[in-house]
Legacy VTK file of the C-alpha trace (Angstrom):
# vtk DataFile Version 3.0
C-alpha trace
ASCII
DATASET POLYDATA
POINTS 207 float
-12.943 232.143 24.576
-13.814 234.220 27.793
-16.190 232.315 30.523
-18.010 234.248 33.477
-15.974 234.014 36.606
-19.332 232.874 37.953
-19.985 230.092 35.803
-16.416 228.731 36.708
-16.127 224.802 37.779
-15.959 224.746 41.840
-17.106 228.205 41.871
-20.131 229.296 44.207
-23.143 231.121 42.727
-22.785 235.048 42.475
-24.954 236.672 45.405
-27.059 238.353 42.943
-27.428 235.591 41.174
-28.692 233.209 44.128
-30.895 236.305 45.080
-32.539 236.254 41.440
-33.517 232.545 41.301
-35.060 233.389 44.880
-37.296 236.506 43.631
-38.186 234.743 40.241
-39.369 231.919 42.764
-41.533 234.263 44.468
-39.855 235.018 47.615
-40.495 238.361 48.470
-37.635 238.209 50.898
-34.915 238.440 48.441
-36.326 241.960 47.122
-33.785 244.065 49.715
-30.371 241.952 49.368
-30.653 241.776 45.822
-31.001 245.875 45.518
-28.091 246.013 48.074
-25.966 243.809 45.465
-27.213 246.213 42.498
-27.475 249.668 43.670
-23.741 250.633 44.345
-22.883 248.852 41.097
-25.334 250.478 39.319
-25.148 254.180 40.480
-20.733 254.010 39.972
-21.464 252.844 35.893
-24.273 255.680 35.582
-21.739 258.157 37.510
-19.126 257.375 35.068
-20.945 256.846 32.088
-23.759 260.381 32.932
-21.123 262.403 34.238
-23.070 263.885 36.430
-24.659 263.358 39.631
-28.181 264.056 38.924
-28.200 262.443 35.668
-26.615 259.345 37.324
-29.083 258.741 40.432
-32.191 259.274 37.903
-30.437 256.867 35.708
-30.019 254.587 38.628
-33.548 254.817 40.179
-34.986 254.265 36.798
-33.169 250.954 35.859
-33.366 249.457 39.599
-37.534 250.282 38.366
-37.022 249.273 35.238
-35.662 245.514 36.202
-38.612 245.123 38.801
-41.138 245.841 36.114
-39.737 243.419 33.668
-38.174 240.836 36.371
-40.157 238.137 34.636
-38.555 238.567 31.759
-35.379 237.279 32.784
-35.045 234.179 31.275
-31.626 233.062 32.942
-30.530 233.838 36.443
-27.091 233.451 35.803
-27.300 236.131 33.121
-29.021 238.935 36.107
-25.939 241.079 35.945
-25.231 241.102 32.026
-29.647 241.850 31.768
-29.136 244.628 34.594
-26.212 246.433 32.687
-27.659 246.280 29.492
-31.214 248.317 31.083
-28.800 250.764 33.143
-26.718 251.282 29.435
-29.837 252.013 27.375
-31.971 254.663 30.225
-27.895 256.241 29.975
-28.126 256.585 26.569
-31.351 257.934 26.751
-30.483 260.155 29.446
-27.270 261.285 27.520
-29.534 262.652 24.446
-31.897 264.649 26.373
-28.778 266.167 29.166
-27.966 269.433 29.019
-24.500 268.347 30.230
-24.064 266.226 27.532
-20.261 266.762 24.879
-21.680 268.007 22.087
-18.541 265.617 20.540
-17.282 262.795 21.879
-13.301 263.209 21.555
-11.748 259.787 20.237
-8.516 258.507 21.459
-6.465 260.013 18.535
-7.189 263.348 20.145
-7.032 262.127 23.706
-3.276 260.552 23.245
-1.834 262.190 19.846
1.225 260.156 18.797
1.878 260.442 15.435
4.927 259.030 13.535
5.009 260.513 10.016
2.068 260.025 8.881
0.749 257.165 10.529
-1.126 256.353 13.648
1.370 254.296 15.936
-0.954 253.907 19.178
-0.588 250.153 19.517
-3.362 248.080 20.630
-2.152 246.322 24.316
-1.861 242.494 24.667
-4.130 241.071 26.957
-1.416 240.786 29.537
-1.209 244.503 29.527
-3.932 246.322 31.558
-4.015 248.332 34.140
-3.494 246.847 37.593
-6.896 244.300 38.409
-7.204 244.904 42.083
-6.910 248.492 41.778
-9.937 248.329 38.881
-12.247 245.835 41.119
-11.492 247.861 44.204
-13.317 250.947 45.012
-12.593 253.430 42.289
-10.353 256.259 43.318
-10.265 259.771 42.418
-7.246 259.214 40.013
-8.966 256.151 38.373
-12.204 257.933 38.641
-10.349 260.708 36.316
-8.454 258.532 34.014
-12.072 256.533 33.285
-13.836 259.765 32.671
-11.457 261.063 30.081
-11.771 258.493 27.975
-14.440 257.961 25.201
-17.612 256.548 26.024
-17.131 254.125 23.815
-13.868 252.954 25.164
-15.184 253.590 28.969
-18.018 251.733 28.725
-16.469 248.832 27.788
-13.472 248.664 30.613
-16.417 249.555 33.065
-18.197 246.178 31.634
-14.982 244.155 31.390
-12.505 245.350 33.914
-14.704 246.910 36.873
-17.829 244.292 36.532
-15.707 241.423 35.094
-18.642 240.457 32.534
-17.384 237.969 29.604
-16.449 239.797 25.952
-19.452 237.976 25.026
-21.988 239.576 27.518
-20.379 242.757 27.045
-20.717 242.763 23.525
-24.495 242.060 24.000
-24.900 244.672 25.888
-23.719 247.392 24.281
-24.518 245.637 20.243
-21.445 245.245 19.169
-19.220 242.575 17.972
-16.908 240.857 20.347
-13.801 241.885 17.971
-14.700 245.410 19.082
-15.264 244.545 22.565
-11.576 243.101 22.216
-10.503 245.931 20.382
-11.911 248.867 22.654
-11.116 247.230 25.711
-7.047 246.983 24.746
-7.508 250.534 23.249
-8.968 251.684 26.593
-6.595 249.963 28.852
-3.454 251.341 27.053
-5.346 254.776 27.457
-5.541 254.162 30.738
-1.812 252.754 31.438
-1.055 256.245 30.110
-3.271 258.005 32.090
-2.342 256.274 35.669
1.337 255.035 34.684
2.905 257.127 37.850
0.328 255.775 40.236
0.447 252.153 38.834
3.687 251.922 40.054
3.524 253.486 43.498
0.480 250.258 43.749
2.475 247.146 45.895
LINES 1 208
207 0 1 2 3 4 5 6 7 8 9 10 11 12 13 14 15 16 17 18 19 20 21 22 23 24 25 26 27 28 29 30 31 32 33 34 35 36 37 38 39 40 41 42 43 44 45 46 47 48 49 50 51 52 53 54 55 56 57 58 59 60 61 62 63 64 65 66 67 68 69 70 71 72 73 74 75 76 77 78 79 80 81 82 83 84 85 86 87 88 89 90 91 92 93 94 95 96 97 98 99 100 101 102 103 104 105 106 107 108 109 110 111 112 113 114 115 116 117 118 119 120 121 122 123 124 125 126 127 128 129 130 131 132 133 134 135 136 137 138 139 140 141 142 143 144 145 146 147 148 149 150 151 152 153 154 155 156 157 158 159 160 161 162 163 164 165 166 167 168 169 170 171 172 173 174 175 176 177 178 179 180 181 182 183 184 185 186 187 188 189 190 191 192 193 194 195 196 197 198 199 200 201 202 203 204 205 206
């Protein structure tokens, strides 16, 4: 069973999340630092996930709005990040629909990575040991990583962005994008192979 790195024993409190019991106190003061610990975050998942600039800072603006309309009605402090995603995932999807740059088909892995044996599909789903390498994904994404996240399927993107790059829980990810945490699983071993494939030369030039 996954558990939030924040909620960890001996762990201190997330920024964000000291920042959020502070505003839902009423301190006004808290307004700036907790934007500062959002808006970076927020603007690389709508880059990645919009695909394109203009879509992404609208997307941004509107769910950095968004969360200070509805701050109230954040019930859990601890949970800011996972209730922040999940706004910035549905004004993307809404975005997406209306976007003149949007696929008209999403491609799916099969037709990303063929590799066919016979007749059977023989992409095997990665252990959990096998993912890309974790301080390159929590680092500042580079132009190779950038690339290798964009080519895969939202689906499958969206959910290393969640897991890998934001280190939410399978369980917060799953809420916020509705699906089951079996598929969180799933996608996110799916989408890490992907990318193994993707970056496997400039994995191993990483110390």
């Amino acid at each position: 069973m996954d558990h939030h790195p924040d909620s960890a024993p001996g762990r201190p409190e997330a920024p964000e999340v000291a920042w959020a019991r502070r505003l839902l106190a009423g301190d006004p003061s808290a307004f700036t630092p907790f934007v500062e610990s959002f808006q970076a975050r927020i603007f690389q998942y709508t880059w990645l996930m919009c695909g394109q600039r203009e879509d992404a800072e609208e997307v941004a603006q509107e769910t950095l709005m968004r969360v200070f309309e509805s701050f109230d009605q954040l019930r859990d402090p601890a949970q800011v990040k996972a209730w922040v995603f999940r706004i910035a995932k549905n004004y993307c999807l809404m975005k997406r629909r209306k976007s003149v740059f949007a696929p008209a088909r999403e491609l799916s892995l099969d037709e990303l990575h063929p590799d066919h044996d016979g007749d059977g599909f023989t992409l095997q789903v990665a252990d959990e040991g096998e993912r890309p390498d974790a301080a390159v994904l929590r680092g500042e994404l580079g132009e190779r990583l950038e690339t290798a996240l964009r080519a895969l399927p939202d689906t499958y993107r969206s959910v290393v962005l969640l897991r890998d790059v934001e280190e939410l829980s399978t369980a917060e990810t799953a809420s916020i994008l509705d699906i089951s945490e079996d598929n969180v699983k799933q996608r996110l071993h799916r989408g890490r192979l992907a990318l193994r494939r993707e970056l496997a030369g400039y994995l191993e030039a990483v110390p």
